[in-house]
FIPALUM-771786 format. One record per residue (C-alpha): residue number from 1; residue in one letter; y, z, x. Coordinates in Angstrom, 3 decimals. Layout:
FIPALUM-771786
+-----+------+----------+----------+----------+
|  nr | rest |        v |        w |        u |
+-----+------+----------+----------+----------+
| NUM |    a |        Y |        Z |        X |
...
+-----+------+----------+----------+----------+
This chain:
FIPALUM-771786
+-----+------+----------+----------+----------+
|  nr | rest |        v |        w |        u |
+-----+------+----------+----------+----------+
|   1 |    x |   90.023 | -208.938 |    9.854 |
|   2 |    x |   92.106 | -205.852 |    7.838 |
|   3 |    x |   95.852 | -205.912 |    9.496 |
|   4 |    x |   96.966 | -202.563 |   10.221 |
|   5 |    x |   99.909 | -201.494 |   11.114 |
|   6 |    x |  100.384 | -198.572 |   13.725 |
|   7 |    x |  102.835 | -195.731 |   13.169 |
|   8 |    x |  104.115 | -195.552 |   16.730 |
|   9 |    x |  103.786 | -198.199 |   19.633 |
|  10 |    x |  101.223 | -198.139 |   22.426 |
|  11 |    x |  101.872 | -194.796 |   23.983 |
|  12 |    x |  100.041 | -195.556 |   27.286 |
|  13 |    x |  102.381 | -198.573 |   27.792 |
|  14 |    x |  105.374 | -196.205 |   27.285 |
|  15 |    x |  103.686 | -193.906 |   29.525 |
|  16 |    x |  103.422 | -195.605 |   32.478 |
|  17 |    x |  106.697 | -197.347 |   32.208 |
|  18 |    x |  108.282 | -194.315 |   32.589 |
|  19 |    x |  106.211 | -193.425 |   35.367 |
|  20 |    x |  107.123 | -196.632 |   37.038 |
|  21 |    x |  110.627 | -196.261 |   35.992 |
|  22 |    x |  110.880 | -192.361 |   37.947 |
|  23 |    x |  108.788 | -193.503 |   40.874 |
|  24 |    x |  111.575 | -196.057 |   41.097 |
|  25 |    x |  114.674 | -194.321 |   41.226 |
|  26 |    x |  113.429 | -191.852 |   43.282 |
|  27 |    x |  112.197 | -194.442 |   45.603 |
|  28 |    x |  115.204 | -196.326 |   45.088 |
|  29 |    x |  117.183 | -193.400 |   46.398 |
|  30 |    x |  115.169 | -192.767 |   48.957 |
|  31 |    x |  115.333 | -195.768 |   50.448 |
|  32 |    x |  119.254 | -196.479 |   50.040 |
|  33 |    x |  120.996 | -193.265 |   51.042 |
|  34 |    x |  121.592 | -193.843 |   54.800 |
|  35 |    x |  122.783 | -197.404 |   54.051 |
|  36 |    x |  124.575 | -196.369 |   50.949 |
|  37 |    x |  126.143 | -193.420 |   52.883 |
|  38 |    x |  126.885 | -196.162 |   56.011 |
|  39 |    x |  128.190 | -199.150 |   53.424 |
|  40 |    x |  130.124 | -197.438 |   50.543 |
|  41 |    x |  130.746 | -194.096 |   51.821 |
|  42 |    x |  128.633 | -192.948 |   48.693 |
|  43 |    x |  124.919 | -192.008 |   49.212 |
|  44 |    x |  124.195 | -192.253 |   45.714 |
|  45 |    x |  125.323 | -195.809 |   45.244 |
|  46 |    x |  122.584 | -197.731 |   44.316 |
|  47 |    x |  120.855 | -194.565 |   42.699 |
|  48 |    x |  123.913 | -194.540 |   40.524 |
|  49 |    x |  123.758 | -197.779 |   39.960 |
|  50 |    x |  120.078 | -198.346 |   39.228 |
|  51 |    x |  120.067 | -195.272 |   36.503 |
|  52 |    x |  123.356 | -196.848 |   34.620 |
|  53 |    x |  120.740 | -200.558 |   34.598 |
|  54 |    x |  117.416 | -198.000 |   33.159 |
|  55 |    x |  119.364 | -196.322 |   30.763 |
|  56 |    x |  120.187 | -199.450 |   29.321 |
|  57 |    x |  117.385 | -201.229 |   29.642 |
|  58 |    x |  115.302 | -198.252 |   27.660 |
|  59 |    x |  118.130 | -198.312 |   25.145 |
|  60 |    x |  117.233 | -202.342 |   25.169 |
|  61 |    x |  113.742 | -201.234 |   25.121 |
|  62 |    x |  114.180 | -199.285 |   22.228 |
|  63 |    x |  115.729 | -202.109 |   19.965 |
|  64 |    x |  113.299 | -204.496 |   20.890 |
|  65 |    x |  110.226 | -202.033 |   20.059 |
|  66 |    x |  111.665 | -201.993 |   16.738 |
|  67 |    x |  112.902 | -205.309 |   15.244 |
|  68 |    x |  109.969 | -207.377 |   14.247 |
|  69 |    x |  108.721 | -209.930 |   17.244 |
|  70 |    x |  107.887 | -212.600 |   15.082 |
|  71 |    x |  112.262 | -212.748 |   14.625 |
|  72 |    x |  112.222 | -214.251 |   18.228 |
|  73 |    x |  110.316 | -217.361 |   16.883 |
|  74 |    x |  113.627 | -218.523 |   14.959 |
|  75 |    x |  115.961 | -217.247 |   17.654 |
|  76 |    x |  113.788 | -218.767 |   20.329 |
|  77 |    x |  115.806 | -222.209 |   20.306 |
|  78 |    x |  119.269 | -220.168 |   20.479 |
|  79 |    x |  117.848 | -218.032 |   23.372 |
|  80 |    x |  117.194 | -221.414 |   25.416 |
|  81 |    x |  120.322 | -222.904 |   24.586 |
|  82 |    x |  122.206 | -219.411 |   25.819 |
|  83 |    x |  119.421 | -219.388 |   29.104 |
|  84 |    x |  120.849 | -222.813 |   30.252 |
|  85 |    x |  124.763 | -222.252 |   29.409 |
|  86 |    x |  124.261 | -218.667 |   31.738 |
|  87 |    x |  122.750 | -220.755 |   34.105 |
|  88 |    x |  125.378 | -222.978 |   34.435 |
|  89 |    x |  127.721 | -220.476 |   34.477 |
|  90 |    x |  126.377 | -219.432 |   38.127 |
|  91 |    x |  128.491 | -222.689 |   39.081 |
|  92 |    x |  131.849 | -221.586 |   37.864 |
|  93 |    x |  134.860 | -219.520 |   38.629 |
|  94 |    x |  132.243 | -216.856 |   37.365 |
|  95 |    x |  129.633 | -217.749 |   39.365 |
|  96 |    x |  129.554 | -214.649 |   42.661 |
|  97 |    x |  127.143 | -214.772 |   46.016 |
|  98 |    x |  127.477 | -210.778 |   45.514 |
|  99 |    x |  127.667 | -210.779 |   49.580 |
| 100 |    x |  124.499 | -212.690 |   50.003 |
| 101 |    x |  123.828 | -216.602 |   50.960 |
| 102 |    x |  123.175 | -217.425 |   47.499 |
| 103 |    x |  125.285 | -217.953 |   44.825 |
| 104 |    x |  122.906 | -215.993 |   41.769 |
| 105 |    x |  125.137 | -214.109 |   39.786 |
| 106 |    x |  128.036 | -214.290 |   37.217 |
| 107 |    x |  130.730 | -211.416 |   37.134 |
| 108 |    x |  132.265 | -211.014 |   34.049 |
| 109 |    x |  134.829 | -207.948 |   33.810 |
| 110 |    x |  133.048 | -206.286 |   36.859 |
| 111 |    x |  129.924 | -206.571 |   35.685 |
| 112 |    x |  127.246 | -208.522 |   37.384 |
| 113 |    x |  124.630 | -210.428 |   35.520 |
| 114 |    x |  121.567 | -213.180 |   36.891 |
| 115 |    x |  120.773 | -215.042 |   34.673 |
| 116 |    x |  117.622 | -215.914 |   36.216 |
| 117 |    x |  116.370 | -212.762 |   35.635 |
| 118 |    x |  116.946 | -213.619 |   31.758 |
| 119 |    x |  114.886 | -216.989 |   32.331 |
| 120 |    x |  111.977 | -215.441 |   32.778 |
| 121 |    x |  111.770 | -213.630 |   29.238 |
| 122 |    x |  113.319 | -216.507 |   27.477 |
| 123 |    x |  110.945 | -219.231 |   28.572 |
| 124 |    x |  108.111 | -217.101 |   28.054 |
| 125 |    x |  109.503 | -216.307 |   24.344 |
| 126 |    x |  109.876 | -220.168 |   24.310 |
| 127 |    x |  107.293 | -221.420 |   24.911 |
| 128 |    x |  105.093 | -218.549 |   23.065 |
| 129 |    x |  106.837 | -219.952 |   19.855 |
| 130 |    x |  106.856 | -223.810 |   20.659 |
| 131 |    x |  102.803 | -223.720 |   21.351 |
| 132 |    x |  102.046 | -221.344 |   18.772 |
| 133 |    x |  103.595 | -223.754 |   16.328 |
| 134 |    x |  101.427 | -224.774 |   13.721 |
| 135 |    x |  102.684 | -228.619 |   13.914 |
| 136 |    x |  101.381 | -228.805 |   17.614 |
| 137 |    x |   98.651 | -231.054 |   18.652 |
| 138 |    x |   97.486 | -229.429 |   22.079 |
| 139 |    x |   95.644 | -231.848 |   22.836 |
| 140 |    x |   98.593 | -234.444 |   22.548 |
| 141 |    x |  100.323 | -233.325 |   25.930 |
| 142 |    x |  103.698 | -235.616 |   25.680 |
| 143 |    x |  104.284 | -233.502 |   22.214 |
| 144 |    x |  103.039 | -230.376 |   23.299 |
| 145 |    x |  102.942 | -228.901 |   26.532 |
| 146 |    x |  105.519 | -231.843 |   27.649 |
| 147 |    x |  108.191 | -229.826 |   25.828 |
| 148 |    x |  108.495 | -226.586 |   27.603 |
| 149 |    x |  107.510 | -227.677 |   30.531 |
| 150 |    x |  110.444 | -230.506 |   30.841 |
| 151 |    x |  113.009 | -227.481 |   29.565 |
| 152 |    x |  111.721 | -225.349 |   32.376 |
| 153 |    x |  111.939 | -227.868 |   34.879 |
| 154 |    x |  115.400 | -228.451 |   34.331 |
| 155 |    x |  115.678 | -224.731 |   34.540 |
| 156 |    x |  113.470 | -224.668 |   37.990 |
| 157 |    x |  116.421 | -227.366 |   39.282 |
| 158 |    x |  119.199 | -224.810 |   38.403 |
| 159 |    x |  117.932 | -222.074 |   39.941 |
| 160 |    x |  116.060 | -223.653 |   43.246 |
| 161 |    x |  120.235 | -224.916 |   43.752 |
| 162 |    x |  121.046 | -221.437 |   43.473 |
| 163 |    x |  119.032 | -221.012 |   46.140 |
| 164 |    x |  116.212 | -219.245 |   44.605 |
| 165 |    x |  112.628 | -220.731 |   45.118 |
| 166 |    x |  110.464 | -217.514 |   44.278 |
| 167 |    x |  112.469 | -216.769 |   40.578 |
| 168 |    x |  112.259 | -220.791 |   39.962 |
| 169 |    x |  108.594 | -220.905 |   40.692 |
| 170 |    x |  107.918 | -217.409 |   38.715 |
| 171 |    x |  110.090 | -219.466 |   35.772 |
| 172 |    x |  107.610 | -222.206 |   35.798 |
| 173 |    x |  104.466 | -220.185 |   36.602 |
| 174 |    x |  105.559 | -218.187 |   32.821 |
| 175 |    x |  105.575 | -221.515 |   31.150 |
| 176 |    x |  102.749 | -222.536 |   32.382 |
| 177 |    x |  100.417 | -219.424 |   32.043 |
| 178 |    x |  101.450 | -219.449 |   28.042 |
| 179 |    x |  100.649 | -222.857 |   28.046 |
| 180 |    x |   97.212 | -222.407 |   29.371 |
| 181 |    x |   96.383 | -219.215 |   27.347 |
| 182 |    x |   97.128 | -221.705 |   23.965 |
| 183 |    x |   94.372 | -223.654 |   25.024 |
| 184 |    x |   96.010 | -226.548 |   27.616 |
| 185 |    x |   92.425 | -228.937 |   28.272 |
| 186 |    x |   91.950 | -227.833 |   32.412 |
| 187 |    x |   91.386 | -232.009 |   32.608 |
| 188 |    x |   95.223 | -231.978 |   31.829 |
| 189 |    x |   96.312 | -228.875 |   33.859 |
| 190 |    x |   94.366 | -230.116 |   36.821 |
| 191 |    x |   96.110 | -233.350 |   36.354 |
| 192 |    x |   99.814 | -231.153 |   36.047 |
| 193 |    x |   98.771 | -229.147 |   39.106 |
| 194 |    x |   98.248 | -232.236 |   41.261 |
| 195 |    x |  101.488 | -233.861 |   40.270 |
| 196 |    x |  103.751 | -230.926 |   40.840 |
| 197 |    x |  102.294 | -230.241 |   44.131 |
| 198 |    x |  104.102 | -233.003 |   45.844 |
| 199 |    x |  107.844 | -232.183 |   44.856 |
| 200 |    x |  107.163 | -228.766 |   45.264 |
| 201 |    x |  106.175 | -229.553 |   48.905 |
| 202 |    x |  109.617 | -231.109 |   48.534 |
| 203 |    x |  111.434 | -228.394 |   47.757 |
| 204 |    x |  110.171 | -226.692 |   50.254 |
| 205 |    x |  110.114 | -228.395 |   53.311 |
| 206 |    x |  114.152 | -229.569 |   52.373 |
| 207 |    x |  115.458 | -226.754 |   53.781 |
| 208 |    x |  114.969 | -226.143 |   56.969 |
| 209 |    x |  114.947 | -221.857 |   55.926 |
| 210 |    x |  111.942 | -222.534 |   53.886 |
| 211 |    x |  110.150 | -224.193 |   57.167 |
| 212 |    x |  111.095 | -221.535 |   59.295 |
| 213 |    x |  109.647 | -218.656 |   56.900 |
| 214 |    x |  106.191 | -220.663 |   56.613 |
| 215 |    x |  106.142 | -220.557 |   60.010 |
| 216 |    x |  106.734 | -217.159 |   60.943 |
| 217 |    x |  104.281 | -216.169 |   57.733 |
| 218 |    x |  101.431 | -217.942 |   60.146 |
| 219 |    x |  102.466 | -216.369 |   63.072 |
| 220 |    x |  105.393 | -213.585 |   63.245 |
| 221 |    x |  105.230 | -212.783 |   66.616 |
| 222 |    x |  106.400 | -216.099 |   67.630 |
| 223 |    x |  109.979 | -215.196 |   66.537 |
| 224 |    x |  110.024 | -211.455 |   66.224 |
| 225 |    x |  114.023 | -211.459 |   66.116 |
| 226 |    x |  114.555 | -213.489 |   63.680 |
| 227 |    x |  112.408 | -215.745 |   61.341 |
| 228 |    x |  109.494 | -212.949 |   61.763 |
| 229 |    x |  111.539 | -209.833 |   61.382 |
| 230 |    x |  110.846 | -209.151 |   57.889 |
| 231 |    x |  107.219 | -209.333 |   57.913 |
| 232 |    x |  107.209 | -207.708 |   61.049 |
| 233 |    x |  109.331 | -204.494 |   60.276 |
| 234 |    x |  107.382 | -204.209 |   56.809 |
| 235 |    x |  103.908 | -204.234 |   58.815 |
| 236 |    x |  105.360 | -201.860 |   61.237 |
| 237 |    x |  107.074 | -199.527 |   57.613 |
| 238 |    x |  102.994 | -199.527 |   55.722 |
| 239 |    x |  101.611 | -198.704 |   59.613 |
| 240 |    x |  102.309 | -195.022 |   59.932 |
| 241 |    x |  102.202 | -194.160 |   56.694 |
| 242 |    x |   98.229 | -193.397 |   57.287 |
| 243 |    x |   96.495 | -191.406 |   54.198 |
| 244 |    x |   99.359 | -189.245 |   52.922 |
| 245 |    x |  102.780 | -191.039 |   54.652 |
| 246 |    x |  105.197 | -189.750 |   56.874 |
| 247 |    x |  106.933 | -187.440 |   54.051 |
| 248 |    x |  109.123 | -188.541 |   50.876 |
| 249 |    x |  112.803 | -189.506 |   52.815 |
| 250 |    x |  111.348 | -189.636 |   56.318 |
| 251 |    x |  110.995 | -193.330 |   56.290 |
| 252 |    x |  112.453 | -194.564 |   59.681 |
| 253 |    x |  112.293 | -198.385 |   58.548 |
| 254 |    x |  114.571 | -197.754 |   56.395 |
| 255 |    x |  117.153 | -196.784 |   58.817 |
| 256 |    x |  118.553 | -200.725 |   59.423 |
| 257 |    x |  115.406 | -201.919 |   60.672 |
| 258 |    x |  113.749 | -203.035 |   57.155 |
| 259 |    x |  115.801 | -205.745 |   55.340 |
| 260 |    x |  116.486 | -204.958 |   51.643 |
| 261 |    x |  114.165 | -201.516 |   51.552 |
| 262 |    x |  115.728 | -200.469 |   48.065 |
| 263 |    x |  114.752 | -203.911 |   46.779 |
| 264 |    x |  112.403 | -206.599 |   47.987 |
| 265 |    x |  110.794 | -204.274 |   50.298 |
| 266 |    x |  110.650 | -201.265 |   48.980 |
| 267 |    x |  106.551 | -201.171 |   48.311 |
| 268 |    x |  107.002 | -201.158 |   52.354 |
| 269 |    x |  108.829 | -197.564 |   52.197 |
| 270 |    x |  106.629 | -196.582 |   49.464 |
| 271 |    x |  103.611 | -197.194 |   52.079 |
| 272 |    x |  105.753 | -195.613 |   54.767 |
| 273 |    x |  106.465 | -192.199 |   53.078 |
| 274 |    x |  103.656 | -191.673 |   50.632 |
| 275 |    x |  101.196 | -193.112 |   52.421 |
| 276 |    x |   97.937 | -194.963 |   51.122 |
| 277 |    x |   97.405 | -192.461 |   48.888 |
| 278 |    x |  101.237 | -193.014 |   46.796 |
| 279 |    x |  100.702 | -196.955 |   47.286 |
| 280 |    x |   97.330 | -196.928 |   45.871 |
| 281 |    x |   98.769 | -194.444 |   42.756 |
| 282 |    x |  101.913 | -197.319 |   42.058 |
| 283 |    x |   98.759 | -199.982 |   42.476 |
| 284 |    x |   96.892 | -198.046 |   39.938 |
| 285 |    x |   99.774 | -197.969 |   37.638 |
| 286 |    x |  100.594 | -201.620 |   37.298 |
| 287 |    x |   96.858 | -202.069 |   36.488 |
| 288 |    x |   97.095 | -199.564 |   33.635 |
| 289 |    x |  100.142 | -200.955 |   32.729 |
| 290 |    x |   98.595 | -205.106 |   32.818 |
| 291 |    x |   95.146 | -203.330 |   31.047 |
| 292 |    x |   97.654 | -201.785 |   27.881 |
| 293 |    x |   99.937 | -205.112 |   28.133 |
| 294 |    x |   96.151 | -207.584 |   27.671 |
| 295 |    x |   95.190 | -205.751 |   24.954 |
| 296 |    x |   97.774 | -205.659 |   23.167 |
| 297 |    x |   97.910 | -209.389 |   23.472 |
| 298 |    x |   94.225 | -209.445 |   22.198 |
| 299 |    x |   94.893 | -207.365 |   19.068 |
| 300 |    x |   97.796 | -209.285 |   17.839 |
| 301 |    x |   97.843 | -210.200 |   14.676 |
| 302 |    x |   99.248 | -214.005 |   15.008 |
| 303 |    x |   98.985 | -216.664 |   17.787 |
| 304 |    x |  102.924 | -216.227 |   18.700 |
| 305 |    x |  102.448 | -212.520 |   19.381 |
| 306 |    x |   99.486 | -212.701 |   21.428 |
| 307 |    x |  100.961 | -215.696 |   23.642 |
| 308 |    x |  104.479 | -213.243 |   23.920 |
| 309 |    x |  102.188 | -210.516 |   24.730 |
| 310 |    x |   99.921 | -212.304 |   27.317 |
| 311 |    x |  102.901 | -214.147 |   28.407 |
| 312 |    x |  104.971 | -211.144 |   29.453 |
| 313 |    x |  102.931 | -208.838 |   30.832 |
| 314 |    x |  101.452 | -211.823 |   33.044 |
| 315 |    x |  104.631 | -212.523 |   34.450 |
| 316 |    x |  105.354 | -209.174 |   35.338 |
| 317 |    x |  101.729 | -209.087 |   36.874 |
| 318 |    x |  102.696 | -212.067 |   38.812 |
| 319 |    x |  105.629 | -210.411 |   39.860 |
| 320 |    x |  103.939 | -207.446 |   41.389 |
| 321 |    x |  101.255 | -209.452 |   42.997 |
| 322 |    x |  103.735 | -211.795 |   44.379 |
| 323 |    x |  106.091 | -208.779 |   46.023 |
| 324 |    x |  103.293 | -206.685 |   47.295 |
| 325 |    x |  101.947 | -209.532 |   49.189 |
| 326 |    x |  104.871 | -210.689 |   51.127 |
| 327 |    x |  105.129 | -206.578 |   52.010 |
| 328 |    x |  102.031 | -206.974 |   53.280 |
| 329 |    x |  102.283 | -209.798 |   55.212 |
| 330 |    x |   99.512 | -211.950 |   52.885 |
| 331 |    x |  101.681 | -214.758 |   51.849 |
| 332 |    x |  105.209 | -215.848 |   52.845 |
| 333 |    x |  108.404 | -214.285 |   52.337 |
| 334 |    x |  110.359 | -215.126 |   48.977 |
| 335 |    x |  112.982 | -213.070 |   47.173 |
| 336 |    x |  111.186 | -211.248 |   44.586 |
| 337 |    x |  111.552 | -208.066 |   43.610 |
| 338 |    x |  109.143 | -204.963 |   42.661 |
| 339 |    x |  109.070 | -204.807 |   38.646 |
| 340 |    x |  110.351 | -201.652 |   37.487 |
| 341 |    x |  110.683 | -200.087 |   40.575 |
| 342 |    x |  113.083 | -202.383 |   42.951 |
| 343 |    x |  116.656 | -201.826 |   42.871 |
| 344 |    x |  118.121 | -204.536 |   41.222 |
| 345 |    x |  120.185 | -204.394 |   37.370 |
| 346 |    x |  119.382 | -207.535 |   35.777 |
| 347 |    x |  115.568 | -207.405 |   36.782 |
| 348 |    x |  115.085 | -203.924 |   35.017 |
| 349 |    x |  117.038 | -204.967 |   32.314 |
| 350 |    x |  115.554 | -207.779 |   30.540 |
| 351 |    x |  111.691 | -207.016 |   32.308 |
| 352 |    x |  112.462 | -203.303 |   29.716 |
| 353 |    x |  113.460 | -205.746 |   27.078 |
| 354 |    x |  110.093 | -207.679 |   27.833 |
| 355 |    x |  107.831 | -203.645 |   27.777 |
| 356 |    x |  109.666 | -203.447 |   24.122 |
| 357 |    x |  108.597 | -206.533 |   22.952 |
| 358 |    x |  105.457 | -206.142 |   23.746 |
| 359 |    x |  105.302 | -202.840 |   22.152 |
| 360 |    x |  106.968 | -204.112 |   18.995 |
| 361 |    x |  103.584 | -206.049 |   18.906 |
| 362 |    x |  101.346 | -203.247 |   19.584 |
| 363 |    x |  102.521 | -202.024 |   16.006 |
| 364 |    x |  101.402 | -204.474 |   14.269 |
| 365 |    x |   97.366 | -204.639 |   16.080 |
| 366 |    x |   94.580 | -206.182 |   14.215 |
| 367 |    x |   91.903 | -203.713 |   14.643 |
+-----+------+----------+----------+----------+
């Protein structure tokens, strides 16, 4: 095979980033006014806000699109290393709740960071570069996949403690969806899967929240109040949307009756005020953008970049999948966010970082 090298990155990755990225603030700022307005006094809050975290993501982007990926293979150690002492950090004087029951955030000078929002790049860049090593034995598991897999379990424990189940299990799903795609035997991952499941029944049935949302995911209704409200007012947000939606900022779930709609729920507005037509475009997007992301992955020229590749866009994929079916009611309710299009700093931040990498790679295709 003849390397090439391309003048500019993947334009159709760049393309519908940004279209993600615009449907997002607008949506964003759709969504938040009336409780922006209400909370701060300042309707353009979180629109504010969420522009300051694109801006520099894409300047992130940008960087990353142009230093050579196969520089993250020698930093990847460093990056894990800086992962856990951010995670750590949560439990310090730094460590901030940011108004919620969890405690996922560090401030430093004002500014907010999660780090498990940088987790999810670093263990994918991690374990790209451990299994892509040319002195590992797949086959071997205690010196292979053993390694990144014990690192992000210690990681899962610090952020499940946080509390944050969905981002812990996203964490681990990363490591283990690189590890697969370097050729894990499916006698050992079948193996992996059926030990894990029992602690992560665990960790799930330890606190009694976790129950209760299980629960309500089977049957709503029961509790419509309280444990079922979130499905409930989502299913009641993608109802009247219909073909077309209701009109862009005539959402009325929006108005204090739909939990987090500029974040974990905001697919639910997007349903509500574009209709089935506007969902099915964002749904249409994401695929374009997982189609550019997988073959870029395919035409890299090395085993590390097509792991980084496959690695990030599949956790973004994951992502997606993940938040579009608790809006919908399909699985239970966890805390994850809308890639590129939820409110939400950190997220944006580091998943641009991830969209640069990746296109850093695309410049540097096999063809």
């Amino acid at each position: 095979m003849n390397k090439t090298q391309r003048l500019d990155p993947d334009f159709a990755l760049i393309l519908v980033t940004f279209l993600l990225l615009g449907i997002g603030l607008v949506m964003v700022f759709s969504a938040s006014f009336v409780a922006a307005e209400e909370t701060w006094g300042d309707g353009y809050f979180f629109l504010r806000r969420q522009t300051i975290w694109v801006v520099l993501g894409l300047i992130g982007m940008y960087f990353a699109s142009r230093v050579p990926y196969w520089k993250l293979r020698r930093l990847s150690l460093f990056l894990l290393l800086l992962n856990f002492v951010l995670l750590t950090l949560v439990y310090t004087g730094l460590g901030t709740d940011m108004g919620t029951e969890s405690r996922r955030w560090i401030d430093i000078g004002g500014y907010t960071l999660q780090p498990a929002e940088f987790s999810k790049l670093v263990f994918i860049i991690f374990t790209a570069a451990f299994m892509s090593s040319r002195s590992v034995r797949i086959q071997n598991f205690w010196s292979s996949s053993f390694i990144p897999l014990f690192f992000g379990g210690i990681a899962f424990i610090f952020i499940v403690l946080q509390p944050d189940l969905g981002t812990a299990l996203v964490v681990l799903a990363g490591v283990g969806i690189v590890i697969l795609l370097a050729g894990m035997p499916m006698k050992q991952a079948a193996l992996l899967s059926l030990v894990s499941l029992p602690p992560l029944i665990l960790v799930t049935i330890k606190e009694e929240y976790r129950v209760e949302r299980l629960l309500s995911f089977l049957d709503p209704w029961a509790d419509p109040s309280d444990t079922g409200y979130q499905i409930i007012q989502s299913l009641y947000a993608l109802g009247p949307g219909h073909i077309f939606g209701v009109g862009l900022g005539r959402s009325v779930q929006k108005l204090f009756y739909l939990p987090e709609p500029h974040n974990d729920f905001i697919f639910a507005v997007i349903g509500e005020e574009l209709g089935f037509v506007g969902a099915t475009a964002v749904l249409l997007l994401f695929l374009i953008f997982i189609w550019r992301g997988l073959k870029i992955a395919l035409t890299a020229p090395d085993t590390f970049g097509s792991l980084l590749a496959a690695g990030i866009i599949a956790g973004i994929a994951l992502q997606t999948v993940i938040n579009i079916a608790v809006v919908t009611g399909s699985i239970p309710v966890t805390g994850i966010n809308l890639p590129l299009i939820s409110a939400g700093g950190s997220s944006v931040f580091f998943t641009l970082i991830g969209v640069g990498i990746v296109l850093n790679i695309s410049r540097h295709a096999v063809k």
